[in-house]
C-alpha positions in Angstrom: 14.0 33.0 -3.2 12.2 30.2 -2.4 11.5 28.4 1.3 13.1 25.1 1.8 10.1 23.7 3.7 11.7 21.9 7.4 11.8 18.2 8.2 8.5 18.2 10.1 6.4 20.0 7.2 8.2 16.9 4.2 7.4 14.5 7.0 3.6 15.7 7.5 3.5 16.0 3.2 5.2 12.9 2.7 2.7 10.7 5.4 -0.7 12.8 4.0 0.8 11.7 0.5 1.2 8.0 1.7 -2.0 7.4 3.1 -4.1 8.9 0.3 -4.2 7.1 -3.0 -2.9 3.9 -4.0 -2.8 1.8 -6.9 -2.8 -1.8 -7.6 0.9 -3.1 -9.0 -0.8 -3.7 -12.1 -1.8 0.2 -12.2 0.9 1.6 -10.9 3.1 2.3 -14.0 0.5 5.0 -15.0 1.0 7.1 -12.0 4.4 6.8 -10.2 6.8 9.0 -11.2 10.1 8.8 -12.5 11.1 10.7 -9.6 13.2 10.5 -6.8 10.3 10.0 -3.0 9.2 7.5 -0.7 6.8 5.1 -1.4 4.5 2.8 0.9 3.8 -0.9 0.3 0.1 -1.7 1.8 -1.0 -5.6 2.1 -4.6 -6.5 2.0 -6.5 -8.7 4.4 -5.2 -11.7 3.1 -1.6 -10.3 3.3 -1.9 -9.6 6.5 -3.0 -13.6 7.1 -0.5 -14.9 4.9 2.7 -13.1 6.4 1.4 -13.8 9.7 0.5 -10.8 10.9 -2.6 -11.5 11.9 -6.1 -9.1 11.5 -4.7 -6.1 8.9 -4.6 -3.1 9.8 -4.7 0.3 7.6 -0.7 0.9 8.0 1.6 0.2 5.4 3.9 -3.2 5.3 6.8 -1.5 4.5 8.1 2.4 3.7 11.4 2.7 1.4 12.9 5.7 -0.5 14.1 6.3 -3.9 17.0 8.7 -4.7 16.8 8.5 -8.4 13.5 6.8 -9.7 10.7 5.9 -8.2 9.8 3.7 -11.4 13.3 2.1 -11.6 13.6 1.3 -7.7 10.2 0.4 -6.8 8.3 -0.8 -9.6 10.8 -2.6 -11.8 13.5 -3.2 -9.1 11.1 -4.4 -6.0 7.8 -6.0 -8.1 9.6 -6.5 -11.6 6.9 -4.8 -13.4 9.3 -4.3 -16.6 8.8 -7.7 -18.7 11.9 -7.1 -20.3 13.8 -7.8 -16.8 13.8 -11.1 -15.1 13.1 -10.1 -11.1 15.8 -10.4 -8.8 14.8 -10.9 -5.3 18.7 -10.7 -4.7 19.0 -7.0 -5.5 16.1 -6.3 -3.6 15.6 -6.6 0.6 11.6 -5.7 0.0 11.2 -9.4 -2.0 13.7 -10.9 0.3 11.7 -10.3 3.7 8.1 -11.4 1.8 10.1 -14.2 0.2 11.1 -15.0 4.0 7.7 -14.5 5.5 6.2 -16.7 2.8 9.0 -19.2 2.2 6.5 -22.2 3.3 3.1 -20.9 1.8 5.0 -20.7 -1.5 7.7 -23.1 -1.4 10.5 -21.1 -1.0 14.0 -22.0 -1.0 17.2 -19.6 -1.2 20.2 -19.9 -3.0 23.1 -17.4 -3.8 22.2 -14.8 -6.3 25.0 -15.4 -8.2 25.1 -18.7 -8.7 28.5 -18.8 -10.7 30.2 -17.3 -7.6 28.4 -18.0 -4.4 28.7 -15.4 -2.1 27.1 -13.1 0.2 24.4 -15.4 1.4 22.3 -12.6 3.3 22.0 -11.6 -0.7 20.5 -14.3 -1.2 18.1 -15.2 -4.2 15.3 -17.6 -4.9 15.4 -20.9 -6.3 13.8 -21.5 -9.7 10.3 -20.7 -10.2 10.2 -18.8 -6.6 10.8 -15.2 -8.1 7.2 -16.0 -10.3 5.4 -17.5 -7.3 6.5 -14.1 -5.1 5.7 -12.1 -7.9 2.4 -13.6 -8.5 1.8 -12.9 -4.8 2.7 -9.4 -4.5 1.0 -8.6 -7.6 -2.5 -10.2 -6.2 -2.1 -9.1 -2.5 0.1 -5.3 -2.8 -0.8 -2.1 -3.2 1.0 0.9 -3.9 1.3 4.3 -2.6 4.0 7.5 -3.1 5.2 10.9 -2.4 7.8 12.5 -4.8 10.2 14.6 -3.1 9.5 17.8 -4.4 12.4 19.5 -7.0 15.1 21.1 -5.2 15.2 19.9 -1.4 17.9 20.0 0.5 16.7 17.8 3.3 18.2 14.2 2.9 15.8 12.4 1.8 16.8 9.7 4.5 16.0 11.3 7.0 12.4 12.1 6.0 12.2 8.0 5.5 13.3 8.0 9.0 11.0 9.9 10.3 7.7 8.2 8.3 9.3 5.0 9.5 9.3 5.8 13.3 6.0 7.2 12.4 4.2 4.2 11.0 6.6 1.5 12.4 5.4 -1.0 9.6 6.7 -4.6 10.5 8.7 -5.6 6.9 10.9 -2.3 7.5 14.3 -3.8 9.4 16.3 -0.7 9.6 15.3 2.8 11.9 12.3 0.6 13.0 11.3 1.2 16.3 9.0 -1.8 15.6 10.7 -4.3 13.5 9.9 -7.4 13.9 12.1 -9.8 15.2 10.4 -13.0 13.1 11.6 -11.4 10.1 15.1 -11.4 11.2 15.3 -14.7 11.8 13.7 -16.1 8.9 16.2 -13.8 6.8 18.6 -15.4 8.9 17.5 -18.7 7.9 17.0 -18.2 3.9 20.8 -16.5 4.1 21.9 -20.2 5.8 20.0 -22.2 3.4 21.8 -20.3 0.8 24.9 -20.9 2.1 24.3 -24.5 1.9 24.0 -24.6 -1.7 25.2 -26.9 -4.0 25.0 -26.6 -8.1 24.4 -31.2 -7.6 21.3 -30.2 -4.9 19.3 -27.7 -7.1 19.8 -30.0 -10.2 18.6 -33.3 -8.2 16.0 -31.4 -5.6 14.1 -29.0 -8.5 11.8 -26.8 -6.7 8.1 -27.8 -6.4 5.5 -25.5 -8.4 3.9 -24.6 -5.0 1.4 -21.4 -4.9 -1.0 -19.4 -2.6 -4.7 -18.8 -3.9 -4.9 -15.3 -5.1 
């Protein structure tokens, strides 16, 4: 019979896994796994700069889970990697707090991400053109690492994300952060106001400016 290895010995694989190799977002499709695991979000230098976080530091920006698919969560859900699928910073909190962080530097502005029935603001998604500028951001400035859970363990896999979160406290991570930053929270706070401001007669007469960071 096999050993179900403990929390602290997932938690000790898990972090050597996530601060060994990483891949560009461009690359990453030929090595994550369609797996369920954690994966790590690491910004360069200019990340760092840009989200105002001043000097970077070797620690990952943010630490999520996937139950399923590592591929169908992270890649294609949080950077859109699939061209077949539009991105949808509503469905995902990772684009929401960069969209946040960055919502001057690329000329952000929220709006409900269901436009036809506006509704749960804190949802919110990005006016036209922002879902390409934040792509074209995270796909210069991100880089990827993961750990796949390994087949057949019976430890929640939430609770070995808690534990790399308190572990790395990395500052776009909101929940079980010992860390979090309390900027982010309030520019979340006001995109989801923004959003609740919208009007189909403001987005038709206001169009969003084509604004962009230097890669």
């Amino acid at each position: 019979m096999t050993k179900v290895p403990p929390l602290q010995d997932l938690t000790a694989a898990a972090i050597d896994a996530l601060t060994g190799e990483r891949w560009s977002i461009r690359d990453a499709a030929q090595h994550v796994p369609a797996r369920p695991g954690l994966y790590a979000i690491y910004g360069d230098e200019q990340a760092w700069l840009d989200l105002g976080l001043g000097a970077a530091y070797d620690q990952p920006l943010y630490v999520g889970k996937a139950e399923k698919s590592l591929v169908s969560r992270d890649l294609n859900g949080h950077f859109a990697t699939n061209p077949k699928s539009a991105p949808r910073t509503g469905g995902s909190t990772v684009r929401r707090s960069f969209a946040a962080l960055l919502r001057d530097a690329l000329d952000q502005q929220a709006v409900p991400r269901n436009l036809a029935k506006p509704e749960r603001f804190a949802n919110y998604g990005l006016a036209e053109g922002g879902d390409a500028r934040l792509n074209e951001w995270m796909h210069a400035r991100l880089t990827l690492a993961v750990w796949s859970a390994p087949a057949g363990m019976t430890v929640p896999l939430g609770d070995v994300e808690s534990a790399v979160i308190v572990r790395f406290t990395p500052p776009i991570n909101l929940d079980k952060n010992p860390g979090k930053l309390a900027r982010l929270s309030a520019a979340r706070a006001d995109m989801a106001a923004e959003a609740s401001r919208w009007r189909a007669e403001d987005s038709l007469a206001h169009p969003p400016i084509d604004g962009r960071l230097t890669p």
